[in-house]
C-alpha positions in Angstrom: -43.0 -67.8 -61.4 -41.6 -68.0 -57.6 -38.4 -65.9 -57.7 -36.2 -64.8 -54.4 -33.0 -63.4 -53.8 -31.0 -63.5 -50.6 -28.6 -61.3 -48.7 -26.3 -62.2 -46.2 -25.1 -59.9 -43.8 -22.4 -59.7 -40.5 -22.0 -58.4 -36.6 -20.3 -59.1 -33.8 -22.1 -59.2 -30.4 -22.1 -61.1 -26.9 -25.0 -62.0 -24.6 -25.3 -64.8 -22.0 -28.1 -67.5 -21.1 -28.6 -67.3 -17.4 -29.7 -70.7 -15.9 -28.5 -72.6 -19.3 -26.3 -75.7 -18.2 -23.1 -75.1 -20.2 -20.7 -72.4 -21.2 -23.3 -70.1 -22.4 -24.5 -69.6 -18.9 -21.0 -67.1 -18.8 -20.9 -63.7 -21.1 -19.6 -64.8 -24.2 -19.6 -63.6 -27.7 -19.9 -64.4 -31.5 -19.6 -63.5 -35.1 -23.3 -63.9 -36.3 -23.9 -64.5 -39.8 -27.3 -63.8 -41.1 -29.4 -64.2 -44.3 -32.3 -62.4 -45.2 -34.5 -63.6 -48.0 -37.2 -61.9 -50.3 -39.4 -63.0 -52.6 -41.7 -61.3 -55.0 -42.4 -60.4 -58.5 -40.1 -58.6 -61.0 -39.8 -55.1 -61.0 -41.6 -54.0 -64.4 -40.3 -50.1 -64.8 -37.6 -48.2 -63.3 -33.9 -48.3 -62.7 -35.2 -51.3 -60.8 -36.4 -53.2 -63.7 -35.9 -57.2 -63.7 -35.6 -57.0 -59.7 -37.5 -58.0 -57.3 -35.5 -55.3 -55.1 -32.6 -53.7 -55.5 -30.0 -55.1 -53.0 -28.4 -51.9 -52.1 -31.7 -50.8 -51.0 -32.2 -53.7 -48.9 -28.7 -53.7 -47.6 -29.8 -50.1 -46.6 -33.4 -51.3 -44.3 -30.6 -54.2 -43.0 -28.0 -51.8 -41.5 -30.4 -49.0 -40.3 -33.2 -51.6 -38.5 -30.5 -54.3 -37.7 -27.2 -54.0 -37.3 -26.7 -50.4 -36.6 -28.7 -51.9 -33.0 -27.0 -54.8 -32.6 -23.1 -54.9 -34.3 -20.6 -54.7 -31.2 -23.5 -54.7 -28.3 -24.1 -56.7 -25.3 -27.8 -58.3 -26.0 -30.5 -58.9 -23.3 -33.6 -59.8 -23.6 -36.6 -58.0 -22.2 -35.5 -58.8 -18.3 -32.2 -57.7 -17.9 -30.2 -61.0 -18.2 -27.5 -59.5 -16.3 -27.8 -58.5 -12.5 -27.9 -55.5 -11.8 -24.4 -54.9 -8.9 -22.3 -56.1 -12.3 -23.3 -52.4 -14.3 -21.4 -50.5 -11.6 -18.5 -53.3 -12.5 -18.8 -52.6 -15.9 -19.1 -49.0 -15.7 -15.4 -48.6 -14.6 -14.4 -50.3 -18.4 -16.4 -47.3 -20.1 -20.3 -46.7 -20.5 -21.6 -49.8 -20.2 -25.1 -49.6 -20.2 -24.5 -47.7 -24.1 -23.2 -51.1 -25.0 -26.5 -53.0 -23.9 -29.0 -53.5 -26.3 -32.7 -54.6 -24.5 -34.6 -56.7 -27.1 -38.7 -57.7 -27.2 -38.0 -61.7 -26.6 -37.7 -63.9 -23.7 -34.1 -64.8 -24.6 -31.0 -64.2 -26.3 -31.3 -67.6 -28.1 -30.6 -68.0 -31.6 -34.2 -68.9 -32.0 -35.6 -65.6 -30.3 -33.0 -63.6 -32.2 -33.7 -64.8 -35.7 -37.9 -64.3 -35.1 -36.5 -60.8 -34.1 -34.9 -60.0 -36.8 -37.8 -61.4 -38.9 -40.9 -59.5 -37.4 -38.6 -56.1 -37.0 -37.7 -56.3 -41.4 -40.8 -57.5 -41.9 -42.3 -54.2 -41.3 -40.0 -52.1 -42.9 -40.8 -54.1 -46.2 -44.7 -53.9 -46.0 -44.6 -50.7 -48.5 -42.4 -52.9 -50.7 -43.9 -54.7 -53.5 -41.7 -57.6 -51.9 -42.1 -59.8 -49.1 -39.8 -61.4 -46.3 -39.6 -65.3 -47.4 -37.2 -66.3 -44.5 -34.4 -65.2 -42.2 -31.1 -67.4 -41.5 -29.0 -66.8 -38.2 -25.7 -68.6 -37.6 -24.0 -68.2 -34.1 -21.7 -70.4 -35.1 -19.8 -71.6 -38.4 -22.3 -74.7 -38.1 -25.3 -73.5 -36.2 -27.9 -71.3 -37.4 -31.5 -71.0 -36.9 -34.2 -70.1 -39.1 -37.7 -68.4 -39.5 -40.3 -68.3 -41.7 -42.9 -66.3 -40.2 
């Protein structure tokens, strides 16, 4: 029997897309929307029985490995994606550079962000007797990207 149950999850966060042809070559932002799906067998003893996982528990890996980094941050990808005279521009609004988050991927795409989020859950739930079927990113209302590792 192939069970799974999902989670959907919120932040808030800008980045920019140097040398991308549009308006997300500029620092914008967006309301991301994410889904996070498990699969695995039932729980046969515990408070947990009839679960696959608890989803207080998982809301719990979510916030500390997820959004506690990214919710209200500026994201980058591993080469600073913003040059480097703006940080002194920035630092007269407050502390920037506590407000940038450097990410492992070549990009702040939805596509790098969702593998992100993927690989960095993923480990978290190896000592679970579940596993990580797929994660859902939307940028947008009516764009979203998804991985499957």
């Amino acid at each position: 029997m192939a069970l799974t149950v999902s989670k959907t999850f919120r932040f808030e966060a800008a980045h920019v897309l140097p040398g991308y042809v549009g308006n997300c070559s500029r620092i914008h932002g967006h309301s991301y929307k994410f889904t996070v799906t498990l699969g695995g067998e039932l729980q046969e003893v515990g408070s947990n029985s009839q679960m696959i996982m608890d989803f207080s528990e998982l809301k719990r890996i979510v916030q500390d490995r997820i959004i506690s980094q990214l919710d209200h941050m500026f994201l980058s990808a591993n080469r600073l994606e913003l040059p480097v005279h703006l940080f002194e521009t920035f630092r007269i609004w407050g502390d920037f550079a506590r407000s940038v988050v450097v990410l492992p991927i070549a990009r702040t795409t939805a596509e790098e962000l969702v593998r992100w989020i993927f690989t960095t859950l993923s480990k978290d739930l190896s000592n679970t007797p579940t596993y990580l079927v797929s994660v859902t990113l939307w940028e947008t209302e009516d764009s979203s990207a998804t991985y499957t590792g």
